[in-house]
N, C-alpha and C positions, 0 to 999 in steps of 0.2 A: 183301250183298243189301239193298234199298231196300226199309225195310216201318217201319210203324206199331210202337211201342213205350207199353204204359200207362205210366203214372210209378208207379202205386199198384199193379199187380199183378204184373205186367213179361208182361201177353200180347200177342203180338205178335198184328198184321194186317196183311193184304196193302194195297197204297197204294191199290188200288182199290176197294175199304171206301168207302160214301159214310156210314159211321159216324160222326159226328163228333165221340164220346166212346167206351170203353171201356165195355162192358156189366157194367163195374164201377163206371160215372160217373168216372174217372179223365180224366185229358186226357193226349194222344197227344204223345210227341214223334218226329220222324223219325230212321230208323236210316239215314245214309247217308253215303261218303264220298266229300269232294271231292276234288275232280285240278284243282290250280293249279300253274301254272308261267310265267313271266314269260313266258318265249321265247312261250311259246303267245294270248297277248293284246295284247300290247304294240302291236300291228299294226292291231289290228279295230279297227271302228267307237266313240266313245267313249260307249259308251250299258250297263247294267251287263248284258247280255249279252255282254259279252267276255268276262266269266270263266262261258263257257257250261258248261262241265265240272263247275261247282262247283254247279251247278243244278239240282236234283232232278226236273227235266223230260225223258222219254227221247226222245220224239220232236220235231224242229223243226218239225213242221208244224202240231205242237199250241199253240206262242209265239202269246200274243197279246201286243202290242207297240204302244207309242207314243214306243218312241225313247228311253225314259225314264234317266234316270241322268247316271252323272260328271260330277254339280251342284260348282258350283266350289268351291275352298276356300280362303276369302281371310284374309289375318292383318289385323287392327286394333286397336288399343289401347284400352283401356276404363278409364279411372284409371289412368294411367302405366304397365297392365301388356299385354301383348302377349296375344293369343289367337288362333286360326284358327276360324272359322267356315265352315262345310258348310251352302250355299245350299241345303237342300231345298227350300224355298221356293218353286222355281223349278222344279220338276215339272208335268207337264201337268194334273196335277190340281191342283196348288198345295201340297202337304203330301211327308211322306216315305213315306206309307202307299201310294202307287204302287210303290215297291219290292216291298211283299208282295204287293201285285193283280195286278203281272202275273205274278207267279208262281202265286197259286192261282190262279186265272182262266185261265193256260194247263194246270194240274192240271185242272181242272173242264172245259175242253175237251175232253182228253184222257179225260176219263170218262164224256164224250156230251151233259154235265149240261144240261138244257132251261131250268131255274127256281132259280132260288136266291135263298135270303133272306141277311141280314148284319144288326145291330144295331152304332150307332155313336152318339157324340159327335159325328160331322159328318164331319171328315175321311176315315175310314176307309170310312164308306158313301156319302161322295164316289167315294172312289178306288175301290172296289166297282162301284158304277154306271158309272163310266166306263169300265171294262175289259170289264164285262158288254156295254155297248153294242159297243163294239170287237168282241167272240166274237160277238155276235147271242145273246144269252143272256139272258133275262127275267128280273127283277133286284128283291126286294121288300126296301126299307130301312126297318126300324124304327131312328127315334131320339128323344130325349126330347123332350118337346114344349116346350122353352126351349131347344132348340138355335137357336143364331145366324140370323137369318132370310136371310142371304146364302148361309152353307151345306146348305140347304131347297132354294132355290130353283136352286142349283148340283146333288144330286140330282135334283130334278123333270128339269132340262134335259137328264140323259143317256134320258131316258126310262123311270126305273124309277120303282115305284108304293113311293109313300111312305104310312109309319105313325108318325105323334105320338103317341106313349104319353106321357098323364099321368103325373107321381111322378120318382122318379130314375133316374140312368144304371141302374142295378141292377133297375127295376121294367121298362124297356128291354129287358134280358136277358133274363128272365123273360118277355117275351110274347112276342120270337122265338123260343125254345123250343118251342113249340106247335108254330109254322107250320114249323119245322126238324122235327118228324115225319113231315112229308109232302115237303119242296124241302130241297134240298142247302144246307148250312148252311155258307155262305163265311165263315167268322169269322176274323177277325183274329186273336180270343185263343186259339178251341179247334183250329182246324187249321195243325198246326207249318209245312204249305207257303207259309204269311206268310211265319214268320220265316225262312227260306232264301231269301226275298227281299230281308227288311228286312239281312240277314248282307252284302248286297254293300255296306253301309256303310263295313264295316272293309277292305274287300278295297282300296275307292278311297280310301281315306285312306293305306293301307298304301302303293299307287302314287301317290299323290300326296305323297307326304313324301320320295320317292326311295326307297322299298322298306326304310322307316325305321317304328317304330311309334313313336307319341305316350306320353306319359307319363300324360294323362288323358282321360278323355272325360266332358262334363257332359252327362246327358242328362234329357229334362222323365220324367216318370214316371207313368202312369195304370197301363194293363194293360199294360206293358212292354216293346211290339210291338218297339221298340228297341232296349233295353239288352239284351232278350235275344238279338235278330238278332247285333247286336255283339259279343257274347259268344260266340254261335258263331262267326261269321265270323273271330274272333281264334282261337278256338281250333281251328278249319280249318289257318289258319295254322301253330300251332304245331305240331301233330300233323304238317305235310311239311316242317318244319325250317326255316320260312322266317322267321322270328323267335324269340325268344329268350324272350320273355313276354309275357301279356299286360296291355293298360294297364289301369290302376287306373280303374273304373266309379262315376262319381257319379251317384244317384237326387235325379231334384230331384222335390221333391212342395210342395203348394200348405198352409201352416199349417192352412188350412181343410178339407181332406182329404189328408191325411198317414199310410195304415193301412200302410204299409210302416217308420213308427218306434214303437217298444215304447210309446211313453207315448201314443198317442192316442185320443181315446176317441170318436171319430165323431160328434162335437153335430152336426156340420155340414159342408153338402160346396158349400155355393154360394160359388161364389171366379170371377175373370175368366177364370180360366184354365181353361176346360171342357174342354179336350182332354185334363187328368189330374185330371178331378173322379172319381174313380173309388173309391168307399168300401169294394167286395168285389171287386178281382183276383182272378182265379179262378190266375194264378198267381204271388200274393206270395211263396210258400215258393220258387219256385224263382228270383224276384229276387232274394229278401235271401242265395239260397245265391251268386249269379250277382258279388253285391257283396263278400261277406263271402271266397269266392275269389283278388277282386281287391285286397282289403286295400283296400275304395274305401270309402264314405260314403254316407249318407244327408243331405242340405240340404233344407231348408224354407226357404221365401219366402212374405211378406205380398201380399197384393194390392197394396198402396201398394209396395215394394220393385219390386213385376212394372212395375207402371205407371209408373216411375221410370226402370227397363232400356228397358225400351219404346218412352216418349219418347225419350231417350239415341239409341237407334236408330236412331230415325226420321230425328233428326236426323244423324244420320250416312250416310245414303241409304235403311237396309233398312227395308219398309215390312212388316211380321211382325204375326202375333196374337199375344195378350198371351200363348196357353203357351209358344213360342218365347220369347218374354221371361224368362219364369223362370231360363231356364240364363244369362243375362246376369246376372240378382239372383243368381244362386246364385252367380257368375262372382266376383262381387264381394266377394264374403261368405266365398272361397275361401282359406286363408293363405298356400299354397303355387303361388300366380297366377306371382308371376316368376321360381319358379325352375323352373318342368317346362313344359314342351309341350304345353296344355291345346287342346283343342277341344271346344265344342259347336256342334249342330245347330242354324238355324234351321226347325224343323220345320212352320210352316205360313206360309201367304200372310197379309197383314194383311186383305186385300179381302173374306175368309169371317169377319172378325166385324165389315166395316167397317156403322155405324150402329148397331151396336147400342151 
């Protein structure tokens, strides 16, 4: 059965709860199993609804949809060492956080929802607004008031009603809160039906490698929306026998805001890289379990390291914001680059921080 599980108290709720924590303040993960099987996608359309079974959505009429997914995944060298990079870049919204919008966003469909709020760093209530526009679903995005003025004006355009909260991502948080007592709280971090989206990560890497799994995955690091999808989606996987392990999870985080390694002591969270300025994850404990499973790491990258991957990039055609950059400095900085089968994400468009 498909239902709500706290992390902190283990009660369960049914999936149509517009709850969107535990009445213990806990945060929810979802109870549910997938059904993958090659025979069953190989065929459809290449957009990450082929692997619909794996989907936590029961009805199809409830998908809201822009096509989005199996972003390509190309190899290129980076200092004489080989890597595969995962164009998310290249999503209708421009970042990977489409993967989770169309999934809660068809969740949210499916529960009537008229009004919903989100809190983001830019991309995520990017990809919020866009999907809400898609539903016909009115749409309020708070995000910090120094978010990127390219990813502002990208919000305004799907037509949701934006909020610039002075202070940090975290004071951010905090004022969606309020407006989430009264409008359905689409969050990225607290409702697990993201990451059942962000999860079909691992499903098209798994096909796109020839039904082969990678030896790493580098991924940038704020609130996780990633490394944890990936984490499920691998471990989907292995629970139907269809791989043998899962790969080894690198956290990249920015030296400037780094609260996912034991030594840091939070002076400071302003780095280039705003899509993992994130100083209180609401869930670090279940990252560092999500890496410490995978025998993976934790990497730190300078702002000058980011800005160094960056250019490197550019000039190699991919035009990326500086947090996509990161997992190239982290790339770099990695020992074991030539001898494993590493991938990371390009996880945003260069165009949502260009000017600033």
């Amino acid at each position: 059965m498909t239902n709500f599980t706290c992390r902190t108290c283990a009660t369960t709720y049914a999936i149509d709860t517009t709850q969107w924590c535990c009445s213990c303040g806990g945060l929810f993960d979802l109870s549910f199993e997938a059904d993958l099987s090659a025979d069953s996608f190989t065929h459809r359309p290449p957009t990450l609804w082929r692997y619909r079974e794996a989907i936590p959505i029961q009805n199809d009429d409830h998908i809201v949809s822009l096509d989005e997914g199996f972003t390509p995944l190309t190899q290129i060298t980076i200092d004489d060492a080989p890597i595969y990079i995962k164009q998310e870049h290249l999503f209708p919204s421009g970042s990977y956080k489409d993967r989770g919008a169309t999934v809660l966003i068809s969740h949210a469909k499916a529960l009537g929802v008229e009004r919903m709020v989100e809190d983001s760093s830019g991309n995520a209530g990017a990809a919020v607004a866009a999907y809400a526009a898609r539903a016909g679903i009115e749409c309020d995005i708070y995000v910090p008031d120094s978010t990127s003025p390219a990813k502002l004006i990208q919000i305004r355009s799907y037509g949701a009603t934006l909020h610039r909260i002075p202070g940090s991502r975290e004071d951010t948080a905090h004022a969606v809160q309020d407006a989430a007592q009264k409008h359905f709280y689409a969050s990225h971090v607290w409702n697990p039906f993201f990451f059942h989206g962000t999860k079909t990560f691992a499903y098209e890497i798994w096909e796109q490698l020839n039904f082969r799994v990678p030896d790493t995955l580098i991924i940038p690091t704020g609130n996780g929306t990633l490394l944890l999808g990936v984490y499920i989606g691998f471990t989907d996987l292995l629970k139907q026998n269809l791989i043998d392990r899962i790969p080894k999870l690198i956290a990249v985080q920015s030296t400037h805001c780094a609260p996912l390694t034991p030594d840091w002591q939070g002076a400071s969270t302003e780095t280039i890289a705003e899509g993992i300025a994130i100083a209180e994850p609401a869930r670090a404990e279940q990252m560092r379990e999500c890496i410490k499973n995978t025998n993976g790491e934790i990497i730190t990258v300078t702002d000058n390291e980011t800005l160094a991957a960056h250019k490197q990039m550019a000039e190699m055609g991919f035009y990326i914001e500086p947090t996509s950059a990161t997992a190239i400095a982290a790339f770099k900085k990695y020992p074991a680059q030539k001898a494993e089968i590493t991938i990371a994400p390009l996880t945003g468009h260069g165009l949502k921080t260009a000017g600033k």
